[in-house]
N, C-alpha and C positions, 0 to 999 in steps of 0.2 A: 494573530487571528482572534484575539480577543478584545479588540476593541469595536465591536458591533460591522466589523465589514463583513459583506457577505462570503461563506466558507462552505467547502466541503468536507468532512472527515469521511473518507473513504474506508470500508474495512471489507479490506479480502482474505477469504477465508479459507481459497482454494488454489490448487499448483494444478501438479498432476493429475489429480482427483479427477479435476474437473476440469481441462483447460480452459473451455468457452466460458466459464463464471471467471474462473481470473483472469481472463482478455477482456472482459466487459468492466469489471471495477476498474482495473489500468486503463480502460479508452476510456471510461467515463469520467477519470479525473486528467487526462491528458485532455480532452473537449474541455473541462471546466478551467481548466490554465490557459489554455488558447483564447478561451473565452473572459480573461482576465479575474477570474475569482480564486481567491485564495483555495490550499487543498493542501490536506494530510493525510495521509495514506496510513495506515493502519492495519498492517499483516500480524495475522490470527490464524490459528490453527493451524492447517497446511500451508494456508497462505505465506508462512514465515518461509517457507523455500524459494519464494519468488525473490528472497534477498540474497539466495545463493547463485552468484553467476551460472553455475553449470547446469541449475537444475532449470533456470528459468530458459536458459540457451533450449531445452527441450520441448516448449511447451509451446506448442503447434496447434494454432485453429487457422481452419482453410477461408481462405479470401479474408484474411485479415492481416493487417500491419505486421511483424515481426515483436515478440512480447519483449525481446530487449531495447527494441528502440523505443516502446512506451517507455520501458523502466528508463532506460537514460531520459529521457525528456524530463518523468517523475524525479529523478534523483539532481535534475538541474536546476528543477524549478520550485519543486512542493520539497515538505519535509515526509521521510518516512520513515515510518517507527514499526519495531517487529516487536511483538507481544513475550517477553520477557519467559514468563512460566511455559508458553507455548514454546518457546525457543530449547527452554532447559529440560522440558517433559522429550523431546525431540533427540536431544545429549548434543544441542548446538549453542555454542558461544559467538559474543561479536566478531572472533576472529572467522569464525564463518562466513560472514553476511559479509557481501560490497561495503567498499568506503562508504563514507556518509550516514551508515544505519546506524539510528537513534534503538536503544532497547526501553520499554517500560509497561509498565502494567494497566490492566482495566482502570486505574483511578484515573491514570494519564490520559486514554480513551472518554472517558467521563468529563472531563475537565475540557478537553476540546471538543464531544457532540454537545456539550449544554451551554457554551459561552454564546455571548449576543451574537446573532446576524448568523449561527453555524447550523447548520444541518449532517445528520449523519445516513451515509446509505450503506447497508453491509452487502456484499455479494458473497 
């Protein structure tokens, strides 16, 4: 995603908290994959729960998709990275988090909203 094609860095910020904000970041980069543009997902703060099967199996908004069949979609198609310090402030490790989750910090997040052609939306 750094070679000028156009991208999304998605960063959610919210599980439980707030179901409807982390159903809207996960639709919004699931619509941007369907729509053929690249997307990286970027769970922050609470959001890092959404990498936890069980917690995300919980998080219910009405008349909307099911949040784990977003995430599978997300986990099939985009890359997704759980925010590292937010992970450890939390007392959770990779072994936490579903297959596939990448861990890394703000620079990592930095590095992909500012490359050509990307855009960042936080929810």
């Amino acid at each position: 995603m750094t070679d000028g094609t156009p991208s999304l860095v998605i960063k959610v910020t919210h599980a439980l908290d707030d179901p409807e904000r982390a159903h809207i970041g996960c639709n919004v980069a699931s619509v941007a994959l369907a729509s053929g543009v690249g997307v990286h997902v970027f769970l922050a703060v609470e959001g890092v729960n959404l990498a936890r099967p069980e917690i995300a199996a919980e998080v219910d908004v009405a008349e909307a998709p099911p949040l784990t069949e977003l995430l599978d979609l997300l986990y099939d198609a985009a890359t997704v990275t759980v925010c590292t310090p937010c992970a450890l402030r939390r007392g959770l490790t990779d072994a936490n988090f579903r297959d596939g989750t990448q861990m890394a910090g703000s620079a990592r997040f930095v590095e992909l909203a500012t490359a050509p052609g990307a855009q960042a939306l936080v929810y």
